[in-house]
C-alpha positions as CSV (number, residue, x, y, z in Angstrom):
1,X,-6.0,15.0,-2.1
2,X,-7.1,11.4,-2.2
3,X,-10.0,9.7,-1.5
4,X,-9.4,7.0,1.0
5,X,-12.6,4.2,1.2
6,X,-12.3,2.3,4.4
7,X,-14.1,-1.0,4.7
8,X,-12.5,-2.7,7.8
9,X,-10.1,-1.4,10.4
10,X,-8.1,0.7,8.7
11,X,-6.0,3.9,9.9
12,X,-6.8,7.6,8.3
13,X,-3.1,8.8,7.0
14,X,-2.3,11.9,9.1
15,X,-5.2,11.5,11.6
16,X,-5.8,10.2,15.1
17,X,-8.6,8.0,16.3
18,X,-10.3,5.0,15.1
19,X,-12.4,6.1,11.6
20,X,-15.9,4.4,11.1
21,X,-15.9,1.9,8.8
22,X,-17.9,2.4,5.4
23,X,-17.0,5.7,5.0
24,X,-14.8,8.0,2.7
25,X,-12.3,10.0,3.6
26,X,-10.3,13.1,2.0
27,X,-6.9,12.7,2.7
28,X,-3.3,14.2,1.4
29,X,-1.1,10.7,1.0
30,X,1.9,10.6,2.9
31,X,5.2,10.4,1.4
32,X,6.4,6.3,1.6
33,X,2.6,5.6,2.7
34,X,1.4,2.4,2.1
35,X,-1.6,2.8,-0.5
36,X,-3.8,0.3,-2.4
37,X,-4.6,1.2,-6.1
38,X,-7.5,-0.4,-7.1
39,X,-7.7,-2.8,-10.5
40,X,-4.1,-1.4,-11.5
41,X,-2.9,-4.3,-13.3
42,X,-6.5,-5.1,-14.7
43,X,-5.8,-1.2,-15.8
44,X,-2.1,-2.0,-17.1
45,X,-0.3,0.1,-14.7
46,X,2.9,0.1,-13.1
47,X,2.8,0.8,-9.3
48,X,5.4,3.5,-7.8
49,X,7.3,2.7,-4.2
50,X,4.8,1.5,-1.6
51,X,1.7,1.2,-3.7
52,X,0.1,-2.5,-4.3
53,X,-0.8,-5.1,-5.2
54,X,1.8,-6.6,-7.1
55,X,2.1,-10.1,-7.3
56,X,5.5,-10.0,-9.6
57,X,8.5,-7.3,-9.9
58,X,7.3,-6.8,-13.1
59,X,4.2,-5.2,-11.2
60,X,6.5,-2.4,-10.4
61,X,8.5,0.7,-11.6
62,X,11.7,0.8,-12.6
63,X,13.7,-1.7,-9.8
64,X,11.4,-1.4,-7.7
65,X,10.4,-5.1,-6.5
66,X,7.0,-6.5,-5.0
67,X,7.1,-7.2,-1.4
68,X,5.4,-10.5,-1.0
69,X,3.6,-10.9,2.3
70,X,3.3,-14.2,4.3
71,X,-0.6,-14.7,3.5
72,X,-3.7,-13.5,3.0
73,X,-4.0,-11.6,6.4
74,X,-0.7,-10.7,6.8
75,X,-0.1,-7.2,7.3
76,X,4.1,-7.3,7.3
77,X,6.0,-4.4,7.8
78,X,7.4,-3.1,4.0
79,X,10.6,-1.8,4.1
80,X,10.8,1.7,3.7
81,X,7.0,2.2,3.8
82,X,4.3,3.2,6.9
83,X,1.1,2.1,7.5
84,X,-0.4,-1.2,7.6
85,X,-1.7,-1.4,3.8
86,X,-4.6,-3.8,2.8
87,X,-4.2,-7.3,4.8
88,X,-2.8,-9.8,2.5
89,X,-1.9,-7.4,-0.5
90,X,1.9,-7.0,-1.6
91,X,2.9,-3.5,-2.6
92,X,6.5,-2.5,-4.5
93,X,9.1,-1.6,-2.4
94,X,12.9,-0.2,-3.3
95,X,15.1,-3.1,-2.2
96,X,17.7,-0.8,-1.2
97,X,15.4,0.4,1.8
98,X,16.0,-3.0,3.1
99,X,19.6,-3.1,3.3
100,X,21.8,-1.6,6.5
């Protein structure tokens, strides 16, 4: 389990409702789950599939490649992932999701 800090109008993976904002909540991720990991290239970390931000490919395991969104409130569908992520942050996604 995870703990997921909301600080705007967010969604709580696997629950229903509109959570208060501010608060902390314990959750088990989702597979394919859009998530935010905090300081990861300040922390020299790759990100797996639908994790962010990236701002380059390089940003992200393997070939997986970083999903630039539009701008900094955009909250753009990333293939193969759910959720709507942090506005305005990219997050890796396999380019083959995006094909068919």
């Amino acid at each position: 389990n995870l703990t997921l800090p909301l600080n705007g109008p967010d969604t709580v993976p696997g629950c229903s409702g509109t959570p208060f904002s501010y608060k902390n909540y314990c959750v088990k991720r989702p597979e394919n789950y859009l998530w935010f990991v905090p300081d990861a290239r300040k922390n020299n970390l790759t990100l797996a599939r639908c994790e962010g931000d990236c701002d380059v490919d390089n940003d992200c395991e393997g070939n997986l490649k970083c999903f630039l969104r539009d701008d900094s409130t955009a909250r753009d569908p990333v293939p193969g992932c759910c959720g709507l992520g942090v506005a305005g942050a990219d997050y890796c996604y396999d380019p083959n999701d995006n094909q068919g």
